[in-house]
C-alpha positions as CSV (number, residue, x, y, z in Angstrom):
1,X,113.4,254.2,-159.7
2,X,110.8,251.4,-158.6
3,X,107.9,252.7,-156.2
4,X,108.9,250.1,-153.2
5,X,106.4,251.0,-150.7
6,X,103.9,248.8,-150.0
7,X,100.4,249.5,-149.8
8,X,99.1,249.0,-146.3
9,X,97.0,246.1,-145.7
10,X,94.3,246.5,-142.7
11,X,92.9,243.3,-141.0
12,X,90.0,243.1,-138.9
13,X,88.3,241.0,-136.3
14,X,84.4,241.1,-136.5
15,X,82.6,239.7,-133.6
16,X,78.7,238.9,-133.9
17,X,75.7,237.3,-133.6
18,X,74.5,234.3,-135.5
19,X,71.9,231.7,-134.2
20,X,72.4,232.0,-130.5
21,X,76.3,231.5,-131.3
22,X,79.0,234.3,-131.3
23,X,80.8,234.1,-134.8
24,X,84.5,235.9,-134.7
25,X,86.0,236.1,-138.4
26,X,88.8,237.8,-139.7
27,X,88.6,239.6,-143.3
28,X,90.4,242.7,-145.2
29,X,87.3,244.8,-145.7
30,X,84.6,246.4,-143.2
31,X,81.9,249.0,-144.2
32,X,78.9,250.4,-143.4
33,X,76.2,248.9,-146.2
34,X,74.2,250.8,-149.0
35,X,71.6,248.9,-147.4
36,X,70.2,250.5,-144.3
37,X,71.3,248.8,-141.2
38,X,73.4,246.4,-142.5
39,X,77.4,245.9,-142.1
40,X,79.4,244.1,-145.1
41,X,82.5,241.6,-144.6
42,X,84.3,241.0,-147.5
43,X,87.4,239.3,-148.5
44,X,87.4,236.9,-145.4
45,X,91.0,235.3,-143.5
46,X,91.0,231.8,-142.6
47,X,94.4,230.0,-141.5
48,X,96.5,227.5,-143.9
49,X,95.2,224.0,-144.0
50,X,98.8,223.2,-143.1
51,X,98.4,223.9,-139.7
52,X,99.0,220.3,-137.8
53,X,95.8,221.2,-135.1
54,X,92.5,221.5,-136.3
55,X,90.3,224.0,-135.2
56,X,86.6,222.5,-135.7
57,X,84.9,225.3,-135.3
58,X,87.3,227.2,-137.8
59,X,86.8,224.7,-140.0
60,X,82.7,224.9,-139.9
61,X,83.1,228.6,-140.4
62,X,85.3,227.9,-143.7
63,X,82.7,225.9,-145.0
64,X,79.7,228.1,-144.2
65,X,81.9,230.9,-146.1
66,X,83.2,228.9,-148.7
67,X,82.0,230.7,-152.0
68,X,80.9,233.9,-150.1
69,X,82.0,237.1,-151.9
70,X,80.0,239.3,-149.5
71,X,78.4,239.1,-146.0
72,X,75.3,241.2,-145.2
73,X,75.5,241.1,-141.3
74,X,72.5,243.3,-139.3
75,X,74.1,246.2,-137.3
76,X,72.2,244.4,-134.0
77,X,74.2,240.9,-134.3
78,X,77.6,243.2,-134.5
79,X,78.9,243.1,-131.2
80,X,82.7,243.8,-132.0
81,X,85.2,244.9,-134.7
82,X,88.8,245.5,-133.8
83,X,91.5,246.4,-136.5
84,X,94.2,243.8,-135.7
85,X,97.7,243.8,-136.6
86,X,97.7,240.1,-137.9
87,X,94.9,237.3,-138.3
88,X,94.3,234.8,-135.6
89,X,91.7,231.5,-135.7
90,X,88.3,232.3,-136.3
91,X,85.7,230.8,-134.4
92,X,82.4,230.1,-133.0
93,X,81.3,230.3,-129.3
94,X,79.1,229.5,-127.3
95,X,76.5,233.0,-127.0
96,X,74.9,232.5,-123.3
97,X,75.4,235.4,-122.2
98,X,75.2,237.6,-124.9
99,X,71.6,239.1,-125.7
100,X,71.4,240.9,-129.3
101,X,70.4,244.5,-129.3
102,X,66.6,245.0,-128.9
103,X,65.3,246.5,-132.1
104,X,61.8,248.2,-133.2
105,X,60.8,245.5,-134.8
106,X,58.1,243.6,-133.3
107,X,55.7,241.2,-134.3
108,X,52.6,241.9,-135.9
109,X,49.7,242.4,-133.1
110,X,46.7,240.7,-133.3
111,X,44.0,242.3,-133.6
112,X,40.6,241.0,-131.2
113,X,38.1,238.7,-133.1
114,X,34.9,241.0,-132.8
């Protein structure tokens, strides 16, 4: 008798940070990094070119991810990941009022000419 379950397939929705704009992708795979402070995206979801509208944005996205196996994102930019029950259209918005999280990172002092 054939196994006919099928193996549970999780989506998520990751919201962040990128240049002043809020990026919102949709991809199969979500974890903590081996490198510290880091959050990794793999196996991204964009919608069928056979959609009759165009998303612009969406489309901008699938070529800034075309070829990417693996994204490294910086805990700080993440403002958002929601499992989801199907994809939607990813996105890019506008980040006005969004601030990213202050870090201890701070640039290097100068020290007084003596």
């Amino acid at each position: 008798m054939a196994n006919s379950t099928k193996e549970p397939t999780e989506i998520y929705k990751i919201s962040f940070l990128n240049k002043g704009e809020i990026y919102e992708v949709f991809a199969k795979q979500v974890y903590s990094s081996d490198l510290y402070g880091f959050i990794e995206i793999e196996d991204y979801i964009f919608g069928e070119r056979s959609q009759l509208v165009v998303d612009p944005s969406e489309e901008k996205l699938k070529a800034e991810f075309a070829g990417v196996k693996r994204s490294f994102i910086p805990m700080q930019a993440i403002i958002r990941i929601d499992e989801v029950e199907k994809e939607g259209v990813s996105k890019i918005s506008k980040g006005d009022n969004v601030s990213p999280f202050p870090t201890l990172i701070s640039p290097q002092a100068k020290t007084p000419d003596k």
